[in-house]
Structures are given as C-alpha cells and as structure tokens.
N, C-alpha and C positions, 0 to 999 in steps of 0.2 A: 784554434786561435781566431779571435774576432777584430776585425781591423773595420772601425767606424768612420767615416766620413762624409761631406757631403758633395762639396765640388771639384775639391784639389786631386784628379784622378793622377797627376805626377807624382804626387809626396804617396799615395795611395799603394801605388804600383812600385814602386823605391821599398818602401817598405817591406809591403806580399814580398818581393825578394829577397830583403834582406833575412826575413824570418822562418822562408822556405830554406833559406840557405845553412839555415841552421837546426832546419827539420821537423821545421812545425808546419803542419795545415793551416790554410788560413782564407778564411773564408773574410770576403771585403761585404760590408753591410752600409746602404745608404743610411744616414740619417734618418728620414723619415719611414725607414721600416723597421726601424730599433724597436718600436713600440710594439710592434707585432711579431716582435723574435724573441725567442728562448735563449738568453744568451748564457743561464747555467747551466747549456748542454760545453759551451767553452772552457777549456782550460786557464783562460785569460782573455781580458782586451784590454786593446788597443786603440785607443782616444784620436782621432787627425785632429790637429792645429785646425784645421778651416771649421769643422763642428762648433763653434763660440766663438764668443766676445761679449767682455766685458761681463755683467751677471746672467746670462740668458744663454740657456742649452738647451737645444731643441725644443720641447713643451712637455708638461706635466706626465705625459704619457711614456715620452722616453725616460726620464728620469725615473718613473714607477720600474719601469724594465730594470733598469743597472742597480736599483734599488732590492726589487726579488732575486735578482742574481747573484748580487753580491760576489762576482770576480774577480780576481786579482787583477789588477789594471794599473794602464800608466797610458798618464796625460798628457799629448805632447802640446807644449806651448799652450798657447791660448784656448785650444779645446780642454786640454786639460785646467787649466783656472776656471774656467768658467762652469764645467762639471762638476767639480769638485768644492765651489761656491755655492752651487745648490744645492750638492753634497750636506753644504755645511760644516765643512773640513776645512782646520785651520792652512792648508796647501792651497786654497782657494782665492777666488778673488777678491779682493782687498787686502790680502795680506803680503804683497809683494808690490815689484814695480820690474820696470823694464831698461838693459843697458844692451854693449853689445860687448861681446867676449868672445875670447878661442879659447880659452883654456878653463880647468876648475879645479880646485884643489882637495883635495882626501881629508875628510874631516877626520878620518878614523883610516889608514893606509889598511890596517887589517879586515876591514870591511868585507863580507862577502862579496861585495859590489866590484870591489877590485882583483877580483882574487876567484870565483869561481863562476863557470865552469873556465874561462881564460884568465889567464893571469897577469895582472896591465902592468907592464912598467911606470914607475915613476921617478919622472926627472928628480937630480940634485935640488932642480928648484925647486919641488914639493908640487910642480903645476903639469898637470895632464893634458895635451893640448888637444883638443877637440874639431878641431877642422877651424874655417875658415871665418873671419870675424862677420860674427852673426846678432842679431835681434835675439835677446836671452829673456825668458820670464824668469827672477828670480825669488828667490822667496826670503822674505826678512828672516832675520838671523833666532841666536838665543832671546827666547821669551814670543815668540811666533806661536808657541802650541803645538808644532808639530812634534808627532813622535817619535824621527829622526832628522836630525839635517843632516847630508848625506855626502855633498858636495858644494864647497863655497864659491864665489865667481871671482874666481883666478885670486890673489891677496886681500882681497874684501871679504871679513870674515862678516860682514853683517847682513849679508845676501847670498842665496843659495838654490842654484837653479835646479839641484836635484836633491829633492827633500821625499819625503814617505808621511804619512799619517793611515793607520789600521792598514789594509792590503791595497792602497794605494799611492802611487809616486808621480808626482807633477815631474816630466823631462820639461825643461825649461829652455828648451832650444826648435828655434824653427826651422835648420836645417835638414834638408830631406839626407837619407843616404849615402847617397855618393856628392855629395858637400863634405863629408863626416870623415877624420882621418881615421884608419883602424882605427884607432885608442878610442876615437867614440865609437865607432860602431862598434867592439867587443864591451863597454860602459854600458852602450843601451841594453846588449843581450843577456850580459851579466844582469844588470837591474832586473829583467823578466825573468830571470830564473830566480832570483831571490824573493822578489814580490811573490810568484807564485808556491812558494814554498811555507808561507806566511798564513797565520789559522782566519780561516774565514768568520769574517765578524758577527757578531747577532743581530740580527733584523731589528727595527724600531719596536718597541714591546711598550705597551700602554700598563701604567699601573695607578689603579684608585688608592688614592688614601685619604684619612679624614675624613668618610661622608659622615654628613650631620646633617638635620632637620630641627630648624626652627622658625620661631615667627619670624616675621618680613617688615620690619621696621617702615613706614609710611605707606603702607601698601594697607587697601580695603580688607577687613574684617575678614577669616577664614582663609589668608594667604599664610602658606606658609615658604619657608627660604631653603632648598634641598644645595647644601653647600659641600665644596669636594676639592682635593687636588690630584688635579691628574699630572703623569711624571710618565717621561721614555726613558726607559730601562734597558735600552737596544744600544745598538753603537752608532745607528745612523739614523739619521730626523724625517718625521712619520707625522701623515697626515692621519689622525684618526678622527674614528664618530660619534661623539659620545652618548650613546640613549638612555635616556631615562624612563622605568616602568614603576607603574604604580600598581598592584596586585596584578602582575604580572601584563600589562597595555601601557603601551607606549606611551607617554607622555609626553615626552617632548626630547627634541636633538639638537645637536650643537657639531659645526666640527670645529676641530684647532689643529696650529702646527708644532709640533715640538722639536725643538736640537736634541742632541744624544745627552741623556743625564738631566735635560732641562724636565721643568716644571711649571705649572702656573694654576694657579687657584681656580673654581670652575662654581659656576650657581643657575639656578632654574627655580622659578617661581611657582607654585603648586595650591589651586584653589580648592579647599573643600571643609565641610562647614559641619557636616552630619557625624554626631559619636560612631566612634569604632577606631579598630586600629589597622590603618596601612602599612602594606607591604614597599618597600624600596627598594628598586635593584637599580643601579648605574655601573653598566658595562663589567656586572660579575659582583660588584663591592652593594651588599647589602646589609640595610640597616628596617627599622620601622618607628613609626610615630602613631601617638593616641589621640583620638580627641574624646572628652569625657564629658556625658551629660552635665545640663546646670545645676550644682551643688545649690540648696536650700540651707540657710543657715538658720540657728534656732530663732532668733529676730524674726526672719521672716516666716518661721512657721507658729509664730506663736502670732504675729499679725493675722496672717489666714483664718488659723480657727478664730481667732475676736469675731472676725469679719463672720466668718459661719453662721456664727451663736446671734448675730443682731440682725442678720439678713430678717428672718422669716417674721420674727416681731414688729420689725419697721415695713414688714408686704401686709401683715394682720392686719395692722392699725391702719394704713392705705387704704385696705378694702372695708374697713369697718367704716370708715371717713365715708367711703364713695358712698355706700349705701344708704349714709345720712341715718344713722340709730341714735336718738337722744339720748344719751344713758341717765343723765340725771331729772329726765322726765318720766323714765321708767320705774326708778326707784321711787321717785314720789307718788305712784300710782300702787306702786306695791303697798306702802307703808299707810294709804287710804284705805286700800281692802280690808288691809289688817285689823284697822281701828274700828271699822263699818259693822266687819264681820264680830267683836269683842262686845261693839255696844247691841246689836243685837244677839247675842247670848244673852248679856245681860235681862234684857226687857222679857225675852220668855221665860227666864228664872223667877223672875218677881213675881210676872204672871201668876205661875202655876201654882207659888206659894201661896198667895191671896186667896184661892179655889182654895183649897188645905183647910184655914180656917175657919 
C-alpha cells in the first residue's frame, strides 16, 4: 500500500496506522518522489488531503506515474479532487463544493461499502455517523457522471462526499483517524477493500480515423491538407504525439490532450509539387495520394503541331530575307538567256541554209 503526501506528516502517520492495523504494508511516498516511483508494484493508494488544491496536483510528472499505474486509489479531501481533476474524472474538481458534516447516509445499505470486510451498523435514522463535525468535499449529486454515488452528506441527497468513478473514490472528509468514530474508520477500510477489488482500467489508447489528403484551400500551389481524427479509446485522458510520415520520414508533429472517449479533429499541411505517389502513415493510420503529370488536351496538341509545321518556313524566309536574294530579278535574268540563247539558234540556222543554196 502507498500512502502519498506531502507535508501533513500527522494525517500521514494516523493513517500508516490505521492500514497497518489492518494488515497492510504501507510504504509513505513524499509528493515529489511520486514521479520516480513505481507505484503498480502497489496493491493500492492512498491520496493525503495536503497533496492539492484546487486544480493542480503535483506536476505533469506525477500525474504520468498514477497514470501508468493505474491503482486502485482513494482520495482523501482535497488531494483527492484535485487528482482526480486532472484525472479528468467526473469525482474531480469542479464537480462538487464544500460543507461540514458528521454523518453520511447509504445510498444503497446493501453496498459492499457497508457490509464487507466489517459490517456497519445503521441507525434508524438511515445516518452513519462519521466522527466529528468536519470540512466534507462533497460531490454533486445524480447527473454528476460519476459511476457510483456511494454516500450522501447526512439528508442532502444532492451531495456526496463518497462517490467512485472507474477504480477510484474521492473520501471527502478531512478528518485524520483518530477524529473518525469506528463507523468511519471500518467506512474507509471497507472502501479500500472494495475499490481494490474493482478491474483496472485501460490506459489512454490513441485511435486514427478518417485520414484524408487533399488540397489546402488558400494555401500556395502544391500544398496539400493531410486531415484525421484522433480519438482516446482508453478510460483515462492521454497526452499523445501525433507524427506524421511521408514515405516513411517524418514530416511533421503535433501533440494534443485527450479525455477518456473524447475526440477532436487533427490537420498538417504538406508541400510537394513533383508527379508520383506518396506514402502516408499518421501514428499507424495510413492512407496515400497521387500527383499526376500535366494532361495535354487535343486543343493543345493540335496547336503544338500548327506551331511545328510554320516554325521552319517562317526561319527559311528569315534567312533568305537576311541574305538579301532578289528573286524577281533572278527570274528576269533567266527568261533573257532563254530568248538570247533562241534567237541565236535561229541566226545560225538561216546561216547555214544560205551556204546550201
């Protein structure tokens, strides 16, 4: 058994006795070495009152601890709301307030709570009296979320300083031990044997759904939009990391926090330009996307060849230009030989005729 605390070495040592007395080991852990302990070597723990207030329990470190150990645990007072606030357990902070009480009433008489391993009497009036009037954390009533209310504060059924959600139970009283009449001390140890008895919850568990890939609406040319939702599957609220890989290299990360059950939508922006098809992998959930060379429509390839066919006629005549070739002084030179060279045939024909005669 693990009995956490940080200054109150009275309510501490009240405690260690009373759970020794009932034949548990019990090792007392400060506060600040929670983070560094193993506490699913524990059968259980045990939360001090002086560990919190208000929403803040120790720092992120201890919380990861109670988190991988997942123990059956009860929170006394104000240690207990304020863990189980960051918990994120409806037993937690803000879901209750504070009076002060001696007594609490059987929400259920048959309860193991009352009934084993001792077995509590209850008054005619339905009220168990609890020791001396104390500072109670109580916890709002039906519609609270929890997943038992366990005990009401004395005839106020809408407050309830000992409630349960998964293997955890906010005690709602700041009385050390010997404040506590039997009937609470046999109440608290009845509680610890029943909580412990209770199936240990599922770790936070990250689950991808929906990835898609597509364009990136206002975003530069070749972005694309890699969109997902991520969802904790677990029973208690998890910090995870989300990575994104592109043929199998990291691309980019995110972390988020999730409650038990929650969900929330998740996107990463992804540049690239060049045909082919990428691989996606986000945190196991994969998908892939194409880009496809630029399609040529017949319009444009019927333009192209035009363009082909005119090029080398329109460089011909260019270069015939440059070199300054008269053409129609050519042919007029032609069409003089021709007549030059016609009329003399003629004149030697005649000629020769004349000799003849």
């Amino acid at each position: 058994m693990a009995y956490l605390y940080l200054t109150d070495t009275q309510n501490r040592d009240q405690y260690k006795q009373l759970l020794e007395s009932a034949g548990y080991v019990v090792d007392t852990i400060p506060l600040p070495r929670v983070a560094d302990t193993d506490l699913s070597t524990y059968s259980a723990v045990v939360v001090g009152s002086d560990t919190g207030s208000g929403y803040t329990w120790g720092n992120d470190a201890c919380v990861a601890s109670i988190l991988k150990a997942r123990r059956p645990t009860i929170g006394i007072q104000f240690g207990g709301e304020s863990l189980f606030g960051e918990l994120g357990l409806p037993i937690g902070a803000n879901h209750a307030w504070t009076a002060t009480v001696s007594s609490v009433r059987a929400a259920d008489p048959t309860h193991p709570i009352f009934n084993t391993p001792q077995k509590i009497t209850i008054p005619d009036s339905g009220e168990i009296p609890i020791g001396y009037s104390h500072s109670t954390w109580a916890e709002y009533g039906p519609g609270s979320g929890a997943a038992e209310l366990l005990a009401s504060q004395g005839n106020d059924a809408d407050h309830y300083p000992i409630a349960r959600d998964l293997n955890c139970v906010e005690w709602g009283f700041e009385a050390s031990p010997d404040q506590m009449s039997a009937e609470g001390r046999a109440l608290f140890l009845n509680t610890l044997s029943y909580v412990q008895g209770l199936p240990i919850p599922e770790p936070a568990q990250l689950l991808i759904t929906d990835l898609a890939v597509g364009t990136a609406p206002g975003q530069p040319s070749g972005t694309w939009r890699v969109s997902a939702s991520a969802n904790n599957t677990g029973a208690f609220p998890g910090r995870f990391t989300l990575e994104l890989k592109i043929d199998g290299v990291t691309e980019s990360s995110q972390a988020i926090d999730l409650k038990p059950g929650a969900g929330q939508p998740v996107g990463f922006n992804v540049v690239r330009s060049q045909p082919g098809t990428y691989q996606v992998d986000l945190c196991g959930a994969t998908t892939s996307f194409t880009i496809r060379p630029p399609v040529t429509t017949a319009a444009q390839a019927a333009t192209e060849a035009a363009a082909s066919l005119t090029t080398p006629a329109a460089q011909h005549q260019s270069s015939s230009q440059a070199a300054g070739v008269p053409w129609l002084a050519l042919a007029l030179i032609g069409a003089g030989i021709i007549i030059m060279g016609a009329l003399v045939f003629l004149i030697v024909s005649t000629s020769g005729r004349r000799r003849s005669g």
